[in-house]
C-alpha positions in Angstrom: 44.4 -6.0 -1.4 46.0 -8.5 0.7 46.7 -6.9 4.5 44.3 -4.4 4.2 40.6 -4.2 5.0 38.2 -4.0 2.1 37.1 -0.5 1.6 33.6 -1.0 1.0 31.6 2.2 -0.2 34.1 3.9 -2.1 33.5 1.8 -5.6 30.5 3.4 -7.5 29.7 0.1 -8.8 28.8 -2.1 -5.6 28.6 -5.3 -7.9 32.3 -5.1 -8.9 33.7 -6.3 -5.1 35.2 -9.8 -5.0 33.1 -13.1 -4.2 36.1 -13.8 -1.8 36.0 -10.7 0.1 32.9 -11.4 0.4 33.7 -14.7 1.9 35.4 -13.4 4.2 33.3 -10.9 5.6 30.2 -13.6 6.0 32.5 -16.4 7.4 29.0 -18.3 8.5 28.1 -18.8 5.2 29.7 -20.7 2.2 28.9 -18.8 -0.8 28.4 -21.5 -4.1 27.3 -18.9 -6.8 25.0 -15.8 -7.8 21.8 -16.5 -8.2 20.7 -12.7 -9.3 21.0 -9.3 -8.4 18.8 -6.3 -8.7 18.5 -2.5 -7.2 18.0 -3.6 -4.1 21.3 -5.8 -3.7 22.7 -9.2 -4.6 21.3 -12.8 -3.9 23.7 -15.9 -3.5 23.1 -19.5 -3.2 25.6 -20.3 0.0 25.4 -23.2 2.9 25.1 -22.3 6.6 28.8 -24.0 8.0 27.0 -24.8 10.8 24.3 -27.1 10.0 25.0 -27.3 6.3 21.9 -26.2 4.8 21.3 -24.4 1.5 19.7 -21.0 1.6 19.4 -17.7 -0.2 21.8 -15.2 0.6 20.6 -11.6 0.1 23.6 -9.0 0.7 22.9 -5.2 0.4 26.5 -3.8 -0.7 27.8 -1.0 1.8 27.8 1.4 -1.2 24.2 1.3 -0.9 23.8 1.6 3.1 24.9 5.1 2.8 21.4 6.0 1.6 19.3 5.5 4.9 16.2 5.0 2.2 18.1 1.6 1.1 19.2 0.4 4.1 15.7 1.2 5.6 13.9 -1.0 2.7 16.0 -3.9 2.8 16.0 -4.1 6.7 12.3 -3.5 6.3 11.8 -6.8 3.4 13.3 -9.1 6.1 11.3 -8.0 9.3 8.0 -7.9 7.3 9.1 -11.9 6.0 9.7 -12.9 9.6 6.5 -11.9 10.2 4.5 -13.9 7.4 5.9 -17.8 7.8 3.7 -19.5 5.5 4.2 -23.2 3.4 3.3 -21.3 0.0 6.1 -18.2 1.0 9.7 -18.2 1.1 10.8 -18.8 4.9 12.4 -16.1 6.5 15.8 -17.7 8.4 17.7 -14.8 9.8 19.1 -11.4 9.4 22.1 -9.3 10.4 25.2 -7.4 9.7 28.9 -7.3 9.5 30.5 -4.0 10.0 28.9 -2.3 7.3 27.9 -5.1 5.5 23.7 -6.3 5.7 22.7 -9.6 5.2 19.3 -11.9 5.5 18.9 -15.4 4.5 16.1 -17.0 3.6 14.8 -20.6 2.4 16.5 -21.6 -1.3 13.7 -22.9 -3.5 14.6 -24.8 -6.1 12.3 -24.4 -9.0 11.5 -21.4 -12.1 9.2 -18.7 -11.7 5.7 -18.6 -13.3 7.5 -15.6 -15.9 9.8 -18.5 -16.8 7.3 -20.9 -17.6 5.2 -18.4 -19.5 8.6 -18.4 -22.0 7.0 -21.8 -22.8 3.5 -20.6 -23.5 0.4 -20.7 -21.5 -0.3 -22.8 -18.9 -3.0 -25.4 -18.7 -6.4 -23.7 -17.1 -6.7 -25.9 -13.9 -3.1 -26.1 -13.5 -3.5 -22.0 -13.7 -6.3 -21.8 -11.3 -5.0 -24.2 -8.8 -1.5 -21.9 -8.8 -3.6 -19.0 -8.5 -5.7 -20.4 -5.2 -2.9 -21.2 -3.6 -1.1 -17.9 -4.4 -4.3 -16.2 -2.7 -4.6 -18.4 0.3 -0.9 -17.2 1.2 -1.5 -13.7 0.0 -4.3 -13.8 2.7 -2.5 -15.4 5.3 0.0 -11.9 5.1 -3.0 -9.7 5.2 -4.5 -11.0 8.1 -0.9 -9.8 9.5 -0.2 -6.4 8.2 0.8 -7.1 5.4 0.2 -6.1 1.6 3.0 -7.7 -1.1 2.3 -4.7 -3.4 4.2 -6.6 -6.2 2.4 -9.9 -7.3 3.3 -11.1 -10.8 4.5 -13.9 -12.8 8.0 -12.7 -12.0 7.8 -13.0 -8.0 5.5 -16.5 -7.7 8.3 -20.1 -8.2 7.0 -23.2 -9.3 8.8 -25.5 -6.5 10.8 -28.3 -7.8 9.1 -31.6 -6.8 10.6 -33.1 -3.3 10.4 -35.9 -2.0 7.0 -37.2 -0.5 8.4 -38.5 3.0 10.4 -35.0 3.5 8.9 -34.1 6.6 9.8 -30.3 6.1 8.3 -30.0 2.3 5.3 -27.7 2.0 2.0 -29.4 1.3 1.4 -29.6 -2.1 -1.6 -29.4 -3.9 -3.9 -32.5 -5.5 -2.6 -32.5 -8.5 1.2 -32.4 -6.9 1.7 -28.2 -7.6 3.8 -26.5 -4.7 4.6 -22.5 -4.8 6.6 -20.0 -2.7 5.9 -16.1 -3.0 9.0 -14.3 -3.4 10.7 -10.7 -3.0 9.0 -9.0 -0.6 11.4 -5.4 -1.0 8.1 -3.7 -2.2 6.0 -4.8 0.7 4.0 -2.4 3.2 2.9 -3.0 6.7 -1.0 -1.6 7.1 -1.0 1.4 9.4 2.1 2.5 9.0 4.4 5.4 6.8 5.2 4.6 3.4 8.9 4.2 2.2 8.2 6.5 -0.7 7.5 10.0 -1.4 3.9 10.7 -1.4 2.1 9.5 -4.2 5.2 8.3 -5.9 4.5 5.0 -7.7 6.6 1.9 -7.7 5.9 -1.6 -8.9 5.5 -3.4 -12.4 3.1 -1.7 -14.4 1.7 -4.4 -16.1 0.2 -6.0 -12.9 -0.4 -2.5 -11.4 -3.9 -1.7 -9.5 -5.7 1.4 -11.2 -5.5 3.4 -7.9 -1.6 3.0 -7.0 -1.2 4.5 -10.7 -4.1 7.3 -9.6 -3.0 7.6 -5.9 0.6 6.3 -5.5 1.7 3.5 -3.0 0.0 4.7 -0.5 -3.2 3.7 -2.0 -2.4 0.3 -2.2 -4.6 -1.6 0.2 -5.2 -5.7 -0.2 -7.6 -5.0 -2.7 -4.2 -4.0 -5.0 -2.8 -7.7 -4.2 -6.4 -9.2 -5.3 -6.1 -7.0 -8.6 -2.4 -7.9 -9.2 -3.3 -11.9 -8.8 -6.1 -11.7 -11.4 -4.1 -10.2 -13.4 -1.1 -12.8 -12.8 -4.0 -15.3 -13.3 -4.7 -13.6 -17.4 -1.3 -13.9 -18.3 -1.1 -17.4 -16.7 -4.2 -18.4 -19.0 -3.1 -16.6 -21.9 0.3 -16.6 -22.1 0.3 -12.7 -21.6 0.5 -9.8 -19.7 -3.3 -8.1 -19.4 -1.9 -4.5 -20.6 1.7 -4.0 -22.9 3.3 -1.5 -24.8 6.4 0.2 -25.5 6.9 2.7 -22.7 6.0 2.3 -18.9 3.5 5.5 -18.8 1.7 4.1 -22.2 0.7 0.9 -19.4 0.1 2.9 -17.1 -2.6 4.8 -19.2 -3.8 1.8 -20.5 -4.1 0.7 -17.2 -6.7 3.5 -15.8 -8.3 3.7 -19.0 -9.2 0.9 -20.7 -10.1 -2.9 -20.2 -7.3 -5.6 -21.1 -8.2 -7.5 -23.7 -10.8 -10.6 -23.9 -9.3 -13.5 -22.1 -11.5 -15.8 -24.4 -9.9 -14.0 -27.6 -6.8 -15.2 -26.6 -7.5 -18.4 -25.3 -11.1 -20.4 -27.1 -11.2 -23.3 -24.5 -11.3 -20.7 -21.4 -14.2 -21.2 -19.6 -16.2 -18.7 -18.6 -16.3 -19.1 -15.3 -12.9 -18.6 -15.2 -13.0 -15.3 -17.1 -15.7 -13.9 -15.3 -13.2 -14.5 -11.9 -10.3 -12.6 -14.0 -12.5 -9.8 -14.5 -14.1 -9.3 -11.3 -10.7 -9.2 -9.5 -9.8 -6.8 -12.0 -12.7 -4.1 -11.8 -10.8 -0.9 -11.9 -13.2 0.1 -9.6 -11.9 -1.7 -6.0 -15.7 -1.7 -4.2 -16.2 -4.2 -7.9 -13.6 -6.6 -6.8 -13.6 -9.6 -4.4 -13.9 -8.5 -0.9 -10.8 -10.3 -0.1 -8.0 -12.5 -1.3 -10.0 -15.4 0.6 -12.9 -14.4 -1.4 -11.0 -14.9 -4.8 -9.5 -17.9 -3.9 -12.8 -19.8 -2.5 -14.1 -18.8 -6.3 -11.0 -20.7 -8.0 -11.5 -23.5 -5.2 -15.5 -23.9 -6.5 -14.4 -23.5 -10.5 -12.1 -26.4 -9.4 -14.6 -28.7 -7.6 -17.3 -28.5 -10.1 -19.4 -25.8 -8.4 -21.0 -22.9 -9.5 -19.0 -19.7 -9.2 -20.1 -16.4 -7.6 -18.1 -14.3 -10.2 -20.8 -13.3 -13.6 -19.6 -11.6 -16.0 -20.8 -8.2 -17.2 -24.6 -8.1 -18.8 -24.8 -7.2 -22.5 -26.6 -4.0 -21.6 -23.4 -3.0 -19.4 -21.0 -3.8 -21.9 -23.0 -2.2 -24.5 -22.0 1.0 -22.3 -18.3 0.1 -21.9 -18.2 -0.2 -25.8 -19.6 3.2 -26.6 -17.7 4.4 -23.5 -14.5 3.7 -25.4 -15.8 4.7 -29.1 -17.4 8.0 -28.6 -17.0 8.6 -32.0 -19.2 6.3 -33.3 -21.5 6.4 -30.7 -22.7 10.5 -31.4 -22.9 9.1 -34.8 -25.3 6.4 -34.5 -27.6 8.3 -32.4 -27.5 11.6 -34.7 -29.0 9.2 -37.1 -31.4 7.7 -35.2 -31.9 11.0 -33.1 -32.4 13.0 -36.1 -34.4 16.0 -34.0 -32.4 15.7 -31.2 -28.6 14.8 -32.8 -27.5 18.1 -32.0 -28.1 18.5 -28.7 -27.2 15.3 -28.1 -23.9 15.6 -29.8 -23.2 19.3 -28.0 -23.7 17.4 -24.6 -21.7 14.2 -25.4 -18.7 15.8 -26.4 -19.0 18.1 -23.5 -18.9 15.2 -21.1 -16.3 13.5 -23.5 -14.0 16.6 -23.0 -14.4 16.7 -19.0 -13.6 13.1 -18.5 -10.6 13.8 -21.3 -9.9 16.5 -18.8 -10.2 14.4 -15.8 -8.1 12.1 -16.9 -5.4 14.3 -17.6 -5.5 15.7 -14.3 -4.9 12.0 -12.8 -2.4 11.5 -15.0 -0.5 14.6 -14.4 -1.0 13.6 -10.4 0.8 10.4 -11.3 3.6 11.6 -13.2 4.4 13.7 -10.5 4.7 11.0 -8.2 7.2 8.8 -10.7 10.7 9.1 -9.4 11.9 9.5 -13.5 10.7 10.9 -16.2 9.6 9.2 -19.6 13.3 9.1 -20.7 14.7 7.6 -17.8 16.2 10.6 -15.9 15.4 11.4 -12.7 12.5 13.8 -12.6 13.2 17.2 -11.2 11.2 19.2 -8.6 10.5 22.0 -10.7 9.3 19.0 -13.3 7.0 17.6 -10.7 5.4 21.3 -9.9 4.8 21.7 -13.8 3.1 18.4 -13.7 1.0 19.6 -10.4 0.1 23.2 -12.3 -0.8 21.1 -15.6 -3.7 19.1 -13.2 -4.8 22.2 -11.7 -5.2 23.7 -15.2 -7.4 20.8 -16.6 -9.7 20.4 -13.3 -9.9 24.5 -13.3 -11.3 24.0 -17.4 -13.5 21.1 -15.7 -14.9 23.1 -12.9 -15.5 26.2 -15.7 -17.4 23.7 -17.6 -19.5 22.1 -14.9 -19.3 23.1 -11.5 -21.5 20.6 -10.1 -18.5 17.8 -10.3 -17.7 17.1 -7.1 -14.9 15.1 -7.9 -13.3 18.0 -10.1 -12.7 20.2 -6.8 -11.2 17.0 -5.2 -9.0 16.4 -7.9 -7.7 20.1 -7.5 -7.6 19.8 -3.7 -4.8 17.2 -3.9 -3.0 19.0 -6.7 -3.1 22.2 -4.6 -2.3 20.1 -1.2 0.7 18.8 -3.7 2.0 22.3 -4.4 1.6 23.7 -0.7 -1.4 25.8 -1.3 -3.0 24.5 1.6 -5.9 27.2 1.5 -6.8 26.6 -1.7 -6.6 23.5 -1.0 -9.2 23.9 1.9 -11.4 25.9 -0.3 -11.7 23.4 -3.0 -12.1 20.4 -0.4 -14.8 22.2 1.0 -16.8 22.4 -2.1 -15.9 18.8 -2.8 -18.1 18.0 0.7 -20.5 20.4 -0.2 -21.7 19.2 -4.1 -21.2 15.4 -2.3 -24.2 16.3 0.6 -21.6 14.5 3.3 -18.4 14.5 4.3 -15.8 11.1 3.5 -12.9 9.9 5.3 -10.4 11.0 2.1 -11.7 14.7 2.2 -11.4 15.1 5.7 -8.1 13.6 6.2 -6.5 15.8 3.2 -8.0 18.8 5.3 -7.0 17.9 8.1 -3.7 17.7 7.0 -3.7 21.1 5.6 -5.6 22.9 8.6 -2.4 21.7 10.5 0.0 22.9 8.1 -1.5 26.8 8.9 -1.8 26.0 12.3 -4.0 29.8 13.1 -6.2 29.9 15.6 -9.2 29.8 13.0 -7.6 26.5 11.3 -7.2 24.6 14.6 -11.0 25.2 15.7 -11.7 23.6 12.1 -9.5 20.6 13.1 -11.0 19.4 16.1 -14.5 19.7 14.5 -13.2 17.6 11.7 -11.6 15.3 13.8 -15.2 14.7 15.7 -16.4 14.2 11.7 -14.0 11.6 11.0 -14.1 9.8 14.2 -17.8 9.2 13.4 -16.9 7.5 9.7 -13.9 6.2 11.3 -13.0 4.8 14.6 -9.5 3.0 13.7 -6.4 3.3 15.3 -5.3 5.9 13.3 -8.1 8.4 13.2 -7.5 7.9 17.5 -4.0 8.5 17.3 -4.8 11.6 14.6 -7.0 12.7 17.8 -4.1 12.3 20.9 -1.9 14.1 17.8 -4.0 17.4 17.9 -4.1 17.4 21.8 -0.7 17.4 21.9 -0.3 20.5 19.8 -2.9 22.4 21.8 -1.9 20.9 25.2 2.0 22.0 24.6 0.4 25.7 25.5 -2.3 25.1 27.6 -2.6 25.6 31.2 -1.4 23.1 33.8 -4.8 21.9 34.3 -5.7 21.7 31.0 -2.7 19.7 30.2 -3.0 17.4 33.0 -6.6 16.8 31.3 -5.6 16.6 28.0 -3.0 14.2 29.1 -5.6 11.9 31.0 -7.7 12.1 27.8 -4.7 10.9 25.3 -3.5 7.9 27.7 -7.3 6.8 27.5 -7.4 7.3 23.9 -4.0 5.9 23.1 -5.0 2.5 25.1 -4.9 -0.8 22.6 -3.1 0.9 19.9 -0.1 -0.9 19.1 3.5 0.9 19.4 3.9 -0.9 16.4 2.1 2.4 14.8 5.3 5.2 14.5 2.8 7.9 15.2 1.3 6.2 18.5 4.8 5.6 19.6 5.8 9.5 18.9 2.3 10.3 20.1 3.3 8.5 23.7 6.6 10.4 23.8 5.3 13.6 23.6 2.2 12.9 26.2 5.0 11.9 28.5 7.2 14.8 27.5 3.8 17.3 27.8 3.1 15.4 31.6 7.0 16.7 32.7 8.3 13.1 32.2 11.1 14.0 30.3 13.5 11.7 31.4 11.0 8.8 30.5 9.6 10.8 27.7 13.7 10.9 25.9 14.0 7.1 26.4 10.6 6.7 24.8 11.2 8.8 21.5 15.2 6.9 21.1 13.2 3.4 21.5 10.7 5.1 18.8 13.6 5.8 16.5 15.6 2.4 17.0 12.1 0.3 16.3 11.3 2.6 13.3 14.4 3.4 11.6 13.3 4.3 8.2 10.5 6.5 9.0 11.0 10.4 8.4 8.1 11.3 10.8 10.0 9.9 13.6 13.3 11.4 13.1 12.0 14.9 12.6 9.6 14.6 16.2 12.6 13.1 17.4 14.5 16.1 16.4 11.9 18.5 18.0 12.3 16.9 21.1 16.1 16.6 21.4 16.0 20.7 20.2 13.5 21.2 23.0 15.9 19.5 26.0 19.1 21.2 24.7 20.3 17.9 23.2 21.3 20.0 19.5 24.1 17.4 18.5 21.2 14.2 18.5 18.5 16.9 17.1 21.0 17.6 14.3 21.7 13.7 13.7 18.0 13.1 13.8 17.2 15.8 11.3 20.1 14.9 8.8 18.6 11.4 9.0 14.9 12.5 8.3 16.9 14.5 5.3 18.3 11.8 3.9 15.4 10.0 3.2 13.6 12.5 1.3 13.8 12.6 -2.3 16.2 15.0 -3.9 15.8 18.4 -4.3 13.3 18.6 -1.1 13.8 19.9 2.2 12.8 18.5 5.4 11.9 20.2 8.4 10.4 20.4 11.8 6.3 21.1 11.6 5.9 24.2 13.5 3.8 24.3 16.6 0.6 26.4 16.6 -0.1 29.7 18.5 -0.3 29.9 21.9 -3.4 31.5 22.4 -5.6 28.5 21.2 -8.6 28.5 23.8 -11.6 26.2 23.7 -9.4 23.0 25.0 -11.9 21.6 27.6 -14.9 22.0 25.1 -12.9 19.9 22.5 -11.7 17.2 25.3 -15.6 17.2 26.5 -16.2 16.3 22.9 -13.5 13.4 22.4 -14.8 11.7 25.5 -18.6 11.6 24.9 -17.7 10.4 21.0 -15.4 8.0 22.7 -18.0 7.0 25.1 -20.5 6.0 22.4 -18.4 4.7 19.9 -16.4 2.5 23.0 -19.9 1.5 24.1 -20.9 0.7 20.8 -18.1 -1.9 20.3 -19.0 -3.4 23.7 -22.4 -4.0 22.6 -21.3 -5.5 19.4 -18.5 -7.9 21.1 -21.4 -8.9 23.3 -23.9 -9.7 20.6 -21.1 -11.6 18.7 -20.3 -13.9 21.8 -24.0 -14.7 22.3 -24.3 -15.7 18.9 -20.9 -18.3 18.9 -22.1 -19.8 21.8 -25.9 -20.3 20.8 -23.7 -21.6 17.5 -21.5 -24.2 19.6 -24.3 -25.0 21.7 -26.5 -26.1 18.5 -23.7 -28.1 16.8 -22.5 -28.8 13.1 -22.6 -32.1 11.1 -20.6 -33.4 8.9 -16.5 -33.7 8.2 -13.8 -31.3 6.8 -12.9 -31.9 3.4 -9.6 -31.7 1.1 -10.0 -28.0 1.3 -11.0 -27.1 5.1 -14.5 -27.0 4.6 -17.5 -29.3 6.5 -19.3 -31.3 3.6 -22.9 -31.0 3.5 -25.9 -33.4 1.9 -26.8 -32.1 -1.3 -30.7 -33.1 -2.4 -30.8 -34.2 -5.8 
């Protein structure tokens, strides 16, 4: 190959290219050896020439850039670490490309991961917990910034060699002389904005998996999904093994949404049981059962560890009396046929009725999660005519629910989102509507999956339903999201509308747009388009590319960045932009431009009248609330606290015998 440039791309196999090729395309870096490699590239143990330090070298091969999807991720994994510099996290040293060649470094830790200690067996319990509190603390830290790791395990947490104690730039380590550094970050998501994966598809390790990313897909995954995923890393740190097994990834995943993992204290006699009472709060398959917060989890550990008493109980006798019958049906109809003798067959009538709607249920979910794997149970890539036998199989089990008991409100929610799925969008509406009826109150999920569909018909009849929605779920919700949901729907009405109404609408949106971040792709399409709608168009063009540079790897973006190249007579970029937004979709599905809604809308200035007086209250609402916080820090300061911080950053008070 000598004289001639490396052709980079054209080898299926991206791991086969020469380490001196290599070389020589990353002449800033010395490369020593592999450390690893994965799906999501290769990672090298090299020196920086220039000041001679060792880092972590982690190279996505060109073969893989030509999928926008890759390149998007692994640019993605070393923004999001730039963003989370923490002692207990792998530091984040730079990131950049060479031709067609992507690169980041990052600190080299020297150490083995908790999954290779494990090998060894379990690890001692206030070795574990101090691990796991110091895990949380960082975990924590990344929340409070946007971001949820979506992958904690045994695998992605290293035991840092130790360093030496005068090294000004070690981490702080712990009492007992523990240091850690939270790795691998490819599967991480920024809070409020797209996901990287198709909706409701589900990535991660299933072992460590939160019920609701198996039920809802990625997108579900919130913090309370990290809090889940340390107590289970915490189980398997106590016992020596992973809280749910088995041969095949959907077995765990069933396991998962179905049943408890196994007694800590069976596995391991000298666990106390304050300790397993924190493992199984943070791992309630119900989230609203969990700790609030990572914090919250790791001030637990932190009072285990100093002697106090813990906040985490475990379950009464009476509830898992319940749990037990719950999973032995069976035996339960049995025993109270024999002590029920009058009643046993009523009683036995209704319980397997309720056993064969949650059966039922269950499958439903199931069949909603399958169709959101990117493979099937045998390892080839799942089809879309697989993933719409999946979605007609959950529509079939929640119709047979419904037929059964109609009263089950979460039965008609269940067939909402497999009808949403499918893109029967009025059936959809139909069954979400009887979901809010049998629950007495609308909820933020319901409203936002009609919402969704409601624009996706885009009638006159379906709009008027949006903006009365949209009033509903400002009310529940005032984030940044449900406001830029809001400027969203003006947008589509205003493109229409008379001068003056636009002129108002586009008053309204730069009012309602104010203190939402950019960093939010839909706010930053949202200001295009107001600019674009208020005859800005030059501004409005430079506004939707700066859009599609800061969010590369978000289909949303590319396909109203599309629209609004189509709309100015720039076809060649609206083409680009809409090959883009087609290459990141899966296989097999096609991508394009949401269609506007009629012209004939009407009713604009009632619905802006209505946005500002909820506006008004709601803005008036946080005023009064920022106020009556202030008051309260300063009556606070004024009044003084006693006492010094201690080892763990907290004021120590006098205890009374």
């Amino acid at each position: 190959m000598s004289g001639e440039s490396p052709d980079f791309g054209l080898a299926r196999d991206f791991y086969t290219f020469a380490p001196e090729t290599l070389a020589a395309e990353l002449p800033a870096f010395e490369l020593i050896r592999e450390v690893g490699k994965g799906s999501m590239g290769i990672v090298f143990e090299a020196r920086q020439k220039d000041n001679g330090r060792i880092v972590a070298l982690k190279v996505l091969p060109p073969s893989l850039t030509l999928t926008e999807r890759a390149l998007a991720r692994f640019m993605r994994e070393g923004r999001i670490m730039s963003r989370v510099q923490h002692p207990d996290i792998v530091d984040f040293i730079d990131q950049g490309r060479r031709g067609r060649l992507h690169w980041f470094a990052m600190e080299f830790v020297a150490g083995a991961t908790l999954e290779q200690r494990l090998q060894v067996g379990p690890v001692p319990v206030q070795q574990a917990c101090v691990i796991a509190a110091k895990v949380g603390r960082a975990l924590q830290f990344a929340h409070d910034r946007g971001v949820v790791h979506r992958d904690i395990k045994p695998g992605n947490i290293m035991l840092r060699d130790p360093v030496d104690p005068g090294d000004a730039k070690a981490p702080p380590a712990s009492a007992n002389g523990i240091q850690i550094a939270i790795t691998d970050f490819g599967l991480a998501r920024e809070t409020g904005t797209g996901s990287m994966t198709e909706s409701g598809a589900i990535v991660g390790t299933p072992m460590y998996m939160a019920p609701e990313i198996v039920l809802g897909g990625t997108q579900a995954a919130s913090t309370l999904a990290d809090v889940y995923a340390l107590g289970a890393t915490l189980y398997a740190l106590v016992t020596g093994k992973p809280p749910f097994d088995g041969p095949t990834a959907q077995g765990v995943l069933k396991a998962v949404t179905e049943e408890d993992p196994f007694p800590a204290r069976r596995l391991r006699r000298d666990l106390p049981h304050a300790v397993e009472a924190i493992i199984e709060k943070s791992m309630s398959r119900d989230p609203a059962h969990r700790y609030g917060s990572a914090l919250e989890l790791t001030e637990d550990l932190e009072r285990f560890l100093s002697g106090e008493r813990v906040l985490a109980r475990r379950p009464t006798i009476a509830r898992r009396s319940l749990r037990w019958c719950a999973r032995r049906p069976l035996i339960t109809v049995l025993a109270s046929a024999v002590l029920m003798l009058g009643t046993g067959a009523a009683m036995l009538i209704n319980e397997r009725n309720h056993n064969e709607i949650q059966r039922e249920l269950a499958d439903a979910e199931r069949f909603l999660a399958l169709a959101g794997t990117a493979d099937d149970e045998s390892g080839r890539a799942r089809s879309n005519r697989d993933r719409q036998d999946l979605l007609s199989r959950a529509v079939a089990a929640t119709s047979k629910t419904i037929a059964r008991d109609e009263g089950l409100a979460i039965a008609w929610f269940v067939r909402a989102r497999a009808y949403h799925r499918l893109g029967r969008y009025r059936d959809a509406i139909w069954d979400l509507d009887m979901a809010e009826r049998l629950r007495g109150v609308p909820s933020a999920e319901i409203l936002h999956f009609r919402i969704d569909a409601l624009r996706q018909l885009s009638d006159r009849p379906s709009v008027e339903r949006v903006q009365i929605d949209l009033m509903s779920l400002l009310e529940i919700d005032q984030s940044d999201q449900t406001r830029t949901l809001i400027a969203e729907h003006l947008l589509d009405v205003a493109e229409h509308a008379g001068e003056l109404e636009q002129e108002a609408a586009v008053a309204r949106i730069k009012e309602i747009l104010t203190g939402v971040s950019d960093d939010s792709p839909r706010a930053a399409v949202a200001r295009a388009r107001m600019l674009e709608t208020d005859g800005a168009v030059a501004e409005a063009l430079l506004a939707i590319k700066s859009a599609v540079v800061k969010h590369p790897s978000n289909i949303y973006v590319h396909l109203q960045a599309a629209r609004m190249f189509a709309r100015n007579n720039l076809l060649e970029e609206s083409k680009r932009e809409h090959r883009l937004a087609q290459s990141m979709q899966p296989s097999g599905t096609e991508t394009t431009p949401a269609t506007a809604p009629p012209v004939d809308i009407g009713g604009l200035g009632s619905f802006l009248g209505e946005v500002d007086r909820a506006l008004t209250v709601l803005d008036d609402d946080k005023q009064k609330a920022k106020a009556q916080a202030k008051a309260k820090a300063e009556a606070k300061a004024k009044a003084g606290t006693q006492g010094q911080p201690d080892s763990i950053g907290k004021p120590k008070t006098r205890r009374n015998n």
